[in-house]
C-alpha positions as CSV (number, residue, x, y, z in Angstrom):
1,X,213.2,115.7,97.7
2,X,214.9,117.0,101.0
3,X,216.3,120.4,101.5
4,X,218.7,119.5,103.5
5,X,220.4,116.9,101.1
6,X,222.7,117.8,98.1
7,X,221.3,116.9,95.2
8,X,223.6,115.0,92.7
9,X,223.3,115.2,89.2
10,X,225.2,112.5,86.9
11,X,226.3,113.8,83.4
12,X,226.4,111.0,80.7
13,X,228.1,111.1,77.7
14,X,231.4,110.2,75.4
15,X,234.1,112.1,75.8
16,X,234.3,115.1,73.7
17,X,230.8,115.2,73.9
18,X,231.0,119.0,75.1
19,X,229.2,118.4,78.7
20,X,231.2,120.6,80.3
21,X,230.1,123.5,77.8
22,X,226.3,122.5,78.1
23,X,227.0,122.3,82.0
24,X,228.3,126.0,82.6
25,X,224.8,126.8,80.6
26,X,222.7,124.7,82.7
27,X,224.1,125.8,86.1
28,X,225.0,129.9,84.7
29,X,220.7,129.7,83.8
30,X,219.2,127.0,86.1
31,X,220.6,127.4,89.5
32,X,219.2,130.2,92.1
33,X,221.6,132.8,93.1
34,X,221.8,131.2,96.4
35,X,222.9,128.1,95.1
36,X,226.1,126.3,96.3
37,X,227.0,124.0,93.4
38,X,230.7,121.6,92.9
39,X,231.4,120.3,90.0
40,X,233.3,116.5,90.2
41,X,234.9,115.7,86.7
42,X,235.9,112.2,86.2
43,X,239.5,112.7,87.1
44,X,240.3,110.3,83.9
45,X,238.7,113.2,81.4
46,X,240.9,114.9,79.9
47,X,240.9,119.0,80.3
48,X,238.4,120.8,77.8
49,X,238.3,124.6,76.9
50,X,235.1,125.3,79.0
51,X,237.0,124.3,82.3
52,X,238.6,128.0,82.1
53,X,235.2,129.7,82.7
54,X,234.4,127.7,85.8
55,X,235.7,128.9,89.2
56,X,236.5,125.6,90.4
57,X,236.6,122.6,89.4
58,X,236.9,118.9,92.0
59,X,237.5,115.5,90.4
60,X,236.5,111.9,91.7
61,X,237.9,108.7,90.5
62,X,236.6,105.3,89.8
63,X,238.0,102.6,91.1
64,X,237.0,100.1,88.4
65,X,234.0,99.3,90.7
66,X,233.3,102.0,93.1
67,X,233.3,106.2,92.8
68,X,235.8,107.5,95.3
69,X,234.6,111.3,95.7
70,X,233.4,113.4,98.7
71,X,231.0,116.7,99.0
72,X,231.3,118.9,101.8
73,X,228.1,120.0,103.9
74,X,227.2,123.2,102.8
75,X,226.8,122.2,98.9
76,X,223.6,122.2,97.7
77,X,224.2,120.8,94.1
78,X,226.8,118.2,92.7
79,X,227.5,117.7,89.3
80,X,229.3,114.5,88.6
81,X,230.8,113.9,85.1
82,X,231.1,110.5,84.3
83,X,234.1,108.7,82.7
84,X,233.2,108.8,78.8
85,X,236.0,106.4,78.1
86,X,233.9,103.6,80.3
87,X,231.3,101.4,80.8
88,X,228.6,104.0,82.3
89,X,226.6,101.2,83.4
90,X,228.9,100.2,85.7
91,X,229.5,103.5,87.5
92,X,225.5,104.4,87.3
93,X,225.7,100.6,89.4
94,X,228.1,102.4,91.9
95,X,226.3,106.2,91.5
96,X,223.6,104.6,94.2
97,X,225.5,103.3,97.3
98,X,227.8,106.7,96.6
99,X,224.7,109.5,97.1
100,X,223.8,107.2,99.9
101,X,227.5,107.3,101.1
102,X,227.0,111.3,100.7
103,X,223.6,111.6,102.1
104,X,222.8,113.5,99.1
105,X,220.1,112.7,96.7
106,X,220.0,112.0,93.3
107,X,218.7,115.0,91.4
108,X,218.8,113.8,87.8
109,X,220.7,111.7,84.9
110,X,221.4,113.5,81.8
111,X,223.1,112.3,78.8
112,X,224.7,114.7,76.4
113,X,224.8,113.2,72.8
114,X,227.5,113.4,70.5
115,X,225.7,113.5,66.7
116,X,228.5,113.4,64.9
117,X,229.3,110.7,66.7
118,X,226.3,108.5,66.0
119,X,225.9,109.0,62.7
120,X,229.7,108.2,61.6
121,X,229.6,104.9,64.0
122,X,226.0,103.1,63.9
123,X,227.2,100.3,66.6
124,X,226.9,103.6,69.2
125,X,223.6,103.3,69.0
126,X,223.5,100.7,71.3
127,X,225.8,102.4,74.0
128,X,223.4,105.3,74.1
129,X,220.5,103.2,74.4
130,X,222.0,102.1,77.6
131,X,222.6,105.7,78.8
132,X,218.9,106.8,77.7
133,X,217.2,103.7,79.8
134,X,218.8,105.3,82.9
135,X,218.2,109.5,82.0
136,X,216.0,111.6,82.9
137,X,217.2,114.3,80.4
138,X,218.9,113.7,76.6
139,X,220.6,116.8,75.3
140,X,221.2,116.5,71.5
141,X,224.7,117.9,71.0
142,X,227.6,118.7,68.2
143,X,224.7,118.5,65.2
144,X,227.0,120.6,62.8
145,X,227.1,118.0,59.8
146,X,224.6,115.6,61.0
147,X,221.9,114.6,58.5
148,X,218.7,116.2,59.7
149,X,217.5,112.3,58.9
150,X,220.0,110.7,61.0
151,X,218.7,113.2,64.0
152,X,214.9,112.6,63.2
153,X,215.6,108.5,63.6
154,X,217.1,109.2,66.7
155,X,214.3,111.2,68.3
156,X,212.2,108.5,66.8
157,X,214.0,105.6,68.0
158,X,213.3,106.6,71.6
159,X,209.9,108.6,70.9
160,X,208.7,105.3,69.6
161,X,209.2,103.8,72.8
162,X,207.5,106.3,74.8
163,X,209.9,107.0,76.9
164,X,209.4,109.2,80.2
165,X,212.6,111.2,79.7
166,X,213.5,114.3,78.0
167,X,214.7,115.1,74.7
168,X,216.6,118.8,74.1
169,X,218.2,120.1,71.7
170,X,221.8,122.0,72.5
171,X,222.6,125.5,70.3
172,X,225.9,127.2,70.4
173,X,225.8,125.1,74.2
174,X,222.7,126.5,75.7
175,X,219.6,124.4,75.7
176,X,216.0,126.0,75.8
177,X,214.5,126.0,79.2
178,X,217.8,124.9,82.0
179,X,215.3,125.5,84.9
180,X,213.5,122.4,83.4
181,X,216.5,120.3,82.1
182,X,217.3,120.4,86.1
183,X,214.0,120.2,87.8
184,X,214.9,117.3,90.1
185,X,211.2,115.3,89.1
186,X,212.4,112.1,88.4
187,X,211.5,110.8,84.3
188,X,214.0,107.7,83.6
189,X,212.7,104.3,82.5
190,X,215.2,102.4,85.4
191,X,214.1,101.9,88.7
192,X,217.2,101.6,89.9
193,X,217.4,104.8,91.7
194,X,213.5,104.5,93.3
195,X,213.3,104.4,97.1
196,X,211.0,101.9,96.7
197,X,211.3,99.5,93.9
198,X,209.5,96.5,93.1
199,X,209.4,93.2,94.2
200,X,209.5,89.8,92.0
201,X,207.9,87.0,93.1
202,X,209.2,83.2,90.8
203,X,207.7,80.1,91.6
204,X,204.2,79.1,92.5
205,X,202.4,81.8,94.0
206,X,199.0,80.3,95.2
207,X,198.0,76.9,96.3
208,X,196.1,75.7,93.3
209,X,199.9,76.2,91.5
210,X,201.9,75.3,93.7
211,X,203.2,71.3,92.9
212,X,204.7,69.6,95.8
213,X,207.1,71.7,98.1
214,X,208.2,74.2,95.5
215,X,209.6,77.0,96.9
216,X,208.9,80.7,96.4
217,X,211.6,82.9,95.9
218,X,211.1,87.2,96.9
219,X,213.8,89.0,95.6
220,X,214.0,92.8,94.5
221,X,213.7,93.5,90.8
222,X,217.1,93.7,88.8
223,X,217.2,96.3,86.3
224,X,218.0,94.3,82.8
225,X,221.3,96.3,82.2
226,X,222.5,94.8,85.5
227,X,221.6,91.2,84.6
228,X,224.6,88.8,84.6
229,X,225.1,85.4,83.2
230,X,225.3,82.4,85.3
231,X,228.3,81.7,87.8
232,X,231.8,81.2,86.5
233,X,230.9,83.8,83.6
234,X,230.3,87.4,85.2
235,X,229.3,89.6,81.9
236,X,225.8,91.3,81.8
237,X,223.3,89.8,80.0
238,X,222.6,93.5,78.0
239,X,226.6,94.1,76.9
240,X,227.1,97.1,74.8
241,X,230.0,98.5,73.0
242,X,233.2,99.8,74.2
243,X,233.0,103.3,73.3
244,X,236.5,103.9,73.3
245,X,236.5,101.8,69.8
246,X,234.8,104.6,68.4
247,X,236.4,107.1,70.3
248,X,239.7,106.4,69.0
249,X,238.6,105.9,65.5
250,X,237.7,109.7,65.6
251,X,241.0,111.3,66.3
């Protein structure tokens, strides 16, 4: 990491998840007093109770395709919270060219989970899977009610996996150890953000393989959530449910 670059740190989640909450913890506990932070709200969130107790609050917009924010020079930390209406793969596809935009770097991902959430709809499953593959950092939120079951086979699902990232639990909206939930080491399963990211060689790649003029084709690796079908179609190959289904079934 460079000390002259901002780093950015994306906050994942569905709305009324209560990042805002956990993010006056993590920045009140896990910044150094020196610390120049600016906090960019997705400008289609709706206001929350916490947003009193910060000093200041910027906003960004997404475009449908693009984030449309800047950060001024003398910021040392960005906290972006996403659009928990939308697709978040789509703006963690635009989070990239925007830190490069910025010439910040990208700190961490964290995903703030809404239990209650979960349990009541099972098909959100699938749309936190999505936001786990790309996070460094999963903060288990809003348990009052859950089943300690339901929270146990969701550790599990992604313990199983053995999955790099980590997994915190949030209490009264302070998590254990924020120095550490903010550490800028980077633990997500996606390569996506790497500087240097793999390559992916198709078609014959020695002599004794190769069949008549077949060509070999170098091309970076894709990350599977960014996958699309063919031409003429357009959707990712990994689709996952639109939260504000669920969402809206809540109120």
């Amino acid at each position: 990491m460079s000390e002259d670059k901002p780093l950015v740190y994306m906050i994942l989640g569905a709305t009324g998840s209560g990042r805002r909450a956990v993010l006056l913890d993590l920045i009140d506990d896990g910044l150094a007093p020196d610390a120049v932070h600016v906090i960019l709200v997705n400008d289609g969130e709706s206001s929350d109770p916490a947003d009193e107790q910060f000093p200041a609050l910027g906003s960004w917009h997404w475009t449908g395709s693009t984030i449309e924010a800047d950060i001024t020079t003398d910021v040392t930390h960005v906290f972006l919270i996403s659009d928990g209406r939308v697709d978040p793969v789509d703006q963690l596809e635009a989070l990239k060219p925007w830190v490069v935009q910025q010439d910040a770097e990208l700190a961490r991902i964290i995903t703030v989970v809404n239990c209650q959430l979960g349990e009541s709809h099972s098909a959100v499953l699938a749309w936190y899977d999505a936001c786990v593959h790309f996070s460094d950092v999963i903060l288990l939120n809003k348990r009052e009610g859950v089943a300690n079951k339901w929270i146990s086979d969701f550790q599990a699902r992604y313990r199983n996996q053995w999955l790099p990232c980590l997994m915190e639990f949030v209490k009264a909206g302070r998590v254990k150890s924020a120095s550490v939930v903010l550490d800028p080491i980077a633990r997500r399963l996606s390569h996506y953000f790497d500087e240097e990211q793999d390559w992916v060689i198709s078609g014959a790649v020695n002599e004794d393989e190769a069949e008549g003029d077949e060509e070999i084709e170098v091309k970076m690796e894709e990350d599977p959530y960014f996958e699309r079908h063919g031409e003429g179609d357009g959707r990712r190959m990994k689709e996952i449910p639109d939260i504000r289904k669920y969402l809206d079934a809540a109120e």
